[in-house]
Backbone as CSV, one residue per row, in Angstrom:
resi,resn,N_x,N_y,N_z,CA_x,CA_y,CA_z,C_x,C_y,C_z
1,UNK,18.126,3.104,11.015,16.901,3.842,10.698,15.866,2.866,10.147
2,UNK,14.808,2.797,10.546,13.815,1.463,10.543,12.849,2.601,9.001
3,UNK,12.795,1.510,8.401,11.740,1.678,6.727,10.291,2.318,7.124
4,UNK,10.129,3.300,6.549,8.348,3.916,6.243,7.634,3.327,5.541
5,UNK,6.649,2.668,6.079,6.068,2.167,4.972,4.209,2.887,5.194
6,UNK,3.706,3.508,4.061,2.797,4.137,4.474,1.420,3.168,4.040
7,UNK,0.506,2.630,4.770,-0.591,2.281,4.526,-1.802,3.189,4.409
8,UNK,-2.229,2.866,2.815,-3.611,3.930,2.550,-4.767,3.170,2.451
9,UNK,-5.592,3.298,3.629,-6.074,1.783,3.848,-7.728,2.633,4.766
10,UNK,-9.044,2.399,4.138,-9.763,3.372,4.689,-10.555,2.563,5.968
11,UNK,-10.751,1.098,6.420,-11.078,0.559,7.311,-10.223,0.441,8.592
12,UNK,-10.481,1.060,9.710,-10.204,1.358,10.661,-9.381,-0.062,11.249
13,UNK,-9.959,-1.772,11.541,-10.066,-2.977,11.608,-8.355,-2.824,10.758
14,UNK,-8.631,-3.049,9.581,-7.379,-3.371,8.584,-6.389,-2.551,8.889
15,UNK,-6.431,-1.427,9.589,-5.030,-0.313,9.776,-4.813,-0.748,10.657
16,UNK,-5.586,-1.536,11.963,-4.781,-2.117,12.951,-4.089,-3.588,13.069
17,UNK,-4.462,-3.889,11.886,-3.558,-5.458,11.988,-2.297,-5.142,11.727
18,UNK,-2.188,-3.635,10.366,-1.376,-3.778,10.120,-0.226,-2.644,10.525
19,UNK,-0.649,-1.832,11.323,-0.087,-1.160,12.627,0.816,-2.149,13.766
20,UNK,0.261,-3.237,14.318,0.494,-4.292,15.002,1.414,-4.965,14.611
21,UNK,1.191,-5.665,13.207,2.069,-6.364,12.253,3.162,-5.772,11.840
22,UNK,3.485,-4.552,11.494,4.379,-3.609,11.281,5.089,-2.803,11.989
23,UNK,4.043,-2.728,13.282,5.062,-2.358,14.465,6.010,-3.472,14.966
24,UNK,5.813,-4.610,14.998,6.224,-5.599,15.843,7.248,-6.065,14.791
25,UNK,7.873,-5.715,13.550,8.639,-5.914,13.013,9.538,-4.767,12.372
26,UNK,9.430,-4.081,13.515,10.449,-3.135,13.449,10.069,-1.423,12.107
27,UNK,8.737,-1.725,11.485,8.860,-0.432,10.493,7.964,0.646,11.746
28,UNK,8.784,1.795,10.787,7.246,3.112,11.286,6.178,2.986,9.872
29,UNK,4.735,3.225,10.488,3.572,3.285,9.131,2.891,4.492,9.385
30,UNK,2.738,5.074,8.485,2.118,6.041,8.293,0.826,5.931,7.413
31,UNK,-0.408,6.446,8.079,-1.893,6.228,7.898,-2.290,7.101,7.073
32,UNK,-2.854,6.399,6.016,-3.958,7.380,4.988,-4.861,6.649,5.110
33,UNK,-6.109,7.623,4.819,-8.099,7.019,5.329,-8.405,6.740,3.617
34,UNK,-7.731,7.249,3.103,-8.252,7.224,1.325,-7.205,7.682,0.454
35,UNK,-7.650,7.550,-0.870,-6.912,7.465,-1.918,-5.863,9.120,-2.036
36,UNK,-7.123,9.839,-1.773,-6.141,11.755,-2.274,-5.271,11.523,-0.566
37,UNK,-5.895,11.084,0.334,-4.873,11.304,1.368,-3.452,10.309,0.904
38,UNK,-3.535,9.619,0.636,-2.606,8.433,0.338,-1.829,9.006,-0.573
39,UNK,-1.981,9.670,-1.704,-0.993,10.896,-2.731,-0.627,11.331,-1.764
40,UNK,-1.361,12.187,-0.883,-0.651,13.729,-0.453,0.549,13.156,0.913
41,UNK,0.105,11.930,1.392,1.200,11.291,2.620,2.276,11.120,1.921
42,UNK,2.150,10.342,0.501,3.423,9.320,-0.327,4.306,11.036,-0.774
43,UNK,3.400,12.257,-0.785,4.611,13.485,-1.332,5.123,13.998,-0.247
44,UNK,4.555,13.649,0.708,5.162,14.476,2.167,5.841,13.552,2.898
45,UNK,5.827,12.516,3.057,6.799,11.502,3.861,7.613,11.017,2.904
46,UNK,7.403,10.377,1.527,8.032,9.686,1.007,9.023,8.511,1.362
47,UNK,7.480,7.697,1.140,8.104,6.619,2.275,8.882,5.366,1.227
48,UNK,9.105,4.318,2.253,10.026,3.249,1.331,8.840,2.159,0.919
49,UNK,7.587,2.171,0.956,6.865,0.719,0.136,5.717,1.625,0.677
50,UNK,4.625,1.386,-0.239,3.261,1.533,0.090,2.133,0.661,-0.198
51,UNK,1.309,0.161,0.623,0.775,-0.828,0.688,-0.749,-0.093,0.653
52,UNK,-1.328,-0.473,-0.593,-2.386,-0.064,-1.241,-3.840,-0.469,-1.379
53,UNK,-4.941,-0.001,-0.727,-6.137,-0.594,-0.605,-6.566,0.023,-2.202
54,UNK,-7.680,-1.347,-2.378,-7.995,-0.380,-4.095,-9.476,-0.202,-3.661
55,UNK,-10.324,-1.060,-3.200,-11.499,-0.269,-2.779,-11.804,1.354,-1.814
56,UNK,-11.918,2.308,-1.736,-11.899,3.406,-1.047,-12.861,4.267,-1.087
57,UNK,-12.855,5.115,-0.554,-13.873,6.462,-0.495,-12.965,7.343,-1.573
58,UNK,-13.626,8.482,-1.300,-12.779,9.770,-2.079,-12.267,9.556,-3.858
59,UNK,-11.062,8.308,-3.505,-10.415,8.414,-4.516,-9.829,6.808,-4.616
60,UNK,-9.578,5.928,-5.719,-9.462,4.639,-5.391,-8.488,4.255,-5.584
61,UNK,-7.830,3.186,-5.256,-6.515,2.342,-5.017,-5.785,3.019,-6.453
62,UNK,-6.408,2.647,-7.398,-5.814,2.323,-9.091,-5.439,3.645,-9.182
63,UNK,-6.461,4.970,-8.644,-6.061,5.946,-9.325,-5.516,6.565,-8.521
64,UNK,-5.300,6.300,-7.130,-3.975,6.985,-6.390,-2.960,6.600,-6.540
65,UNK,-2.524,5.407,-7.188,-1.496,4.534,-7.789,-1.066,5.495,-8.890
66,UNK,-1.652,5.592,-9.871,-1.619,5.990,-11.151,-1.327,8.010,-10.646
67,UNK,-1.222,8.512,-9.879,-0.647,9.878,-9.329,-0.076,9.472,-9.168
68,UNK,0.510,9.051,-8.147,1.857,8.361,-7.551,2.744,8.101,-8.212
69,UNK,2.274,7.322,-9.269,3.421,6.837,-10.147,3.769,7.835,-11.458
70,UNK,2.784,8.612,-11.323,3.124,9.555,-12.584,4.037,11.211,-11.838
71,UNK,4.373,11.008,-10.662,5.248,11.955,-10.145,6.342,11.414,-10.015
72,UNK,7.621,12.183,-10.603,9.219,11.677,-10.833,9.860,11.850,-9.533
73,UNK,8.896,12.497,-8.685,9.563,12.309,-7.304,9.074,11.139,-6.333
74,UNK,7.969,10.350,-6.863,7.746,9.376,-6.199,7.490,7.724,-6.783
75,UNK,7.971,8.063,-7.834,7.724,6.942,-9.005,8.136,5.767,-8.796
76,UNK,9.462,5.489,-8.199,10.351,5.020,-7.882,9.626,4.124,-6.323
77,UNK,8.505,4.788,-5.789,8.519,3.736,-4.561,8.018,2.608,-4.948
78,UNK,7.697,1.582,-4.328,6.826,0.329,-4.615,5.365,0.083,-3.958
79,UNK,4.469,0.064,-4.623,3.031,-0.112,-4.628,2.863,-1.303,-4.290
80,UNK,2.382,-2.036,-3.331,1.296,-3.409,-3.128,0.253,-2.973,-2.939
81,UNK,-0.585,-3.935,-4.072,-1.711,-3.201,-4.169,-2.240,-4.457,-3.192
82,UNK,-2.972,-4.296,-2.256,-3.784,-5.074,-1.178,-5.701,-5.060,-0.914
83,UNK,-5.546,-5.934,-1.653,-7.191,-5.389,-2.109,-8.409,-7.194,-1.815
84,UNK,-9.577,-6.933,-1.273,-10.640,-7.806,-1.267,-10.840,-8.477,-2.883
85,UNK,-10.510,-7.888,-4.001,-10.672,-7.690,-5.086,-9.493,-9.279,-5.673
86,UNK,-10.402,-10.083,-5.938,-9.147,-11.369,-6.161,-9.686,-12.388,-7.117
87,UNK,-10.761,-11.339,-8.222,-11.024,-12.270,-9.018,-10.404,-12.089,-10.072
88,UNK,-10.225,-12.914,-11.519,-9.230,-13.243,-12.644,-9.000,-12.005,-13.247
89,UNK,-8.092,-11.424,-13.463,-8.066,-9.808,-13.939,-7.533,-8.829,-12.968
90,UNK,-7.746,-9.167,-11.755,-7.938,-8.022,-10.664,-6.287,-7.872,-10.641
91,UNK,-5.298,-8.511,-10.765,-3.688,-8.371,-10.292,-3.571,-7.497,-11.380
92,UNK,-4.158,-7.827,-13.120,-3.615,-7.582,-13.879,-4.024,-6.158,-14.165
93,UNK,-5.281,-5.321,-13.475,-5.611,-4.266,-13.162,-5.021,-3.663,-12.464
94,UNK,-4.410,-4.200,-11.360,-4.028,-3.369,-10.539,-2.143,-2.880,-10.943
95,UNK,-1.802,-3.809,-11.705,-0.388,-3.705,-12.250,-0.354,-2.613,-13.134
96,UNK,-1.388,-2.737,-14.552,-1.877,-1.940,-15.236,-2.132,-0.443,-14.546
97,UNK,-2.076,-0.113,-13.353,-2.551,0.949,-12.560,-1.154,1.272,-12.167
98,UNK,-0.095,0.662,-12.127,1.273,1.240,-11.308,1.507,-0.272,-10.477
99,UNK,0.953,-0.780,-9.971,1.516,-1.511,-8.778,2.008,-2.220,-8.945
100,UNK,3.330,-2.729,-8.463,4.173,-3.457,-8.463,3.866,-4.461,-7.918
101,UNK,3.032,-4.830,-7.136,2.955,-6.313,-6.630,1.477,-6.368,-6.298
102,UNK,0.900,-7.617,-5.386,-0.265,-7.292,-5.090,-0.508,-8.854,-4.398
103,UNK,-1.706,-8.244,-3.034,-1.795,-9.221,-2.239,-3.193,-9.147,-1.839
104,UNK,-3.859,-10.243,-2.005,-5.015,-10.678,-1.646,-5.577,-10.641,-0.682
105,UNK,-6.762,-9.916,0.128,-7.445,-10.242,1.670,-8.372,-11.159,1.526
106,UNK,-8.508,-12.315,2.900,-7.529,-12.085,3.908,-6.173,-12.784,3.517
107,UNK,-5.267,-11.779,4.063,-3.710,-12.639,3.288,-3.373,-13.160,5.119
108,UNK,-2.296,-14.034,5.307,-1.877,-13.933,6.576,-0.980,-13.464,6.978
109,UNK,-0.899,-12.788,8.306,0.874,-12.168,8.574,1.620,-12.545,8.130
110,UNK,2.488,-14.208,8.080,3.664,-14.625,7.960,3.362,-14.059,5.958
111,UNK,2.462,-14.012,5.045,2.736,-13.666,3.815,2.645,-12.044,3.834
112,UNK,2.138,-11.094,4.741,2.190,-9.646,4.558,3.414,-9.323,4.851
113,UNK,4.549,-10.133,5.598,5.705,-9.892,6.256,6.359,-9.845,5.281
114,UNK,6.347,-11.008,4.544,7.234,-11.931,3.297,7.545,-11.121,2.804
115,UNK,6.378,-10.206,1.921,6.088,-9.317,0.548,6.936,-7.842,1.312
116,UNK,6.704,-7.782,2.223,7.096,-6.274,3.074,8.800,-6.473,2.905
117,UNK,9.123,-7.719,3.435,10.529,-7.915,3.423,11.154,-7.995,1.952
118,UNK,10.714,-8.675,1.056,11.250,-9.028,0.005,11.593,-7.788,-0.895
119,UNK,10.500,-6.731,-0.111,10.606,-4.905,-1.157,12.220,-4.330,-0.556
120,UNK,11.466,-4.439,0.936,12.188,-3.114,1.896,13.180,-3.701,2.314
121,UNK,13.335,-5.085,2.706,14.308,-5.721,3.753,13.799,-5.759,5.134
């Protein structure tokens, strides 16, 4: 059974690298456009890693993190927070928010793989 990993990711461009990237290594991904969609996917699929845009429409990285992590039914997944956002502070914000890890754009495949593998396998 191949890992869910749900990307909440609101640029059209960025969901397909990592559609591509994630298909071709075996996960299924499941698409959120924004932050409240990205809650309501992580309670209905409950997937195995979620890979987290913090800039967004609607609702933003930190504080769909911060739902997420404050539900005992989904607390437990792992957050990368994946964000344009990479100046001094920004990891330590986004940790501060729930996320367990966090990766810089543009990152390159062989390091989006790394971080994907090192969660999920």
């Amino acid at each position: 059974m191949s890992k869910k990993i749900l990307v909440v990711e609101d640029t059209e461009d960025n969901r397909q690298i990592l559609r591509d990237l994630l298909g071709m290594a075996g996960y299924d991904m499941i698409e959120a456009y924004d932050g409240a969609d990205g809650v309501a996917k992580a309670a209905e699929h409950r997937p195995d890693l979620i890979l987290m845009d913090i800039q967004m429409p609607v609702m933003d990285g930190y504080e769909a993190t911060r739902r997420i992590k404050a539900d005992p039914a989904l607390k437990a997944i792992p957050v990368i927070a994946v964000t344009s956002y990479a100046l001094s502070g920004d990891e330590d914000k986004a940790r501060a928010a729930g996320c367990d890890d966090y990766i810089a754009k543009p990152y390159s495949p062989r390091q989006m793989l790394a971080k994907v593998r090192g969660i999920v396998g």
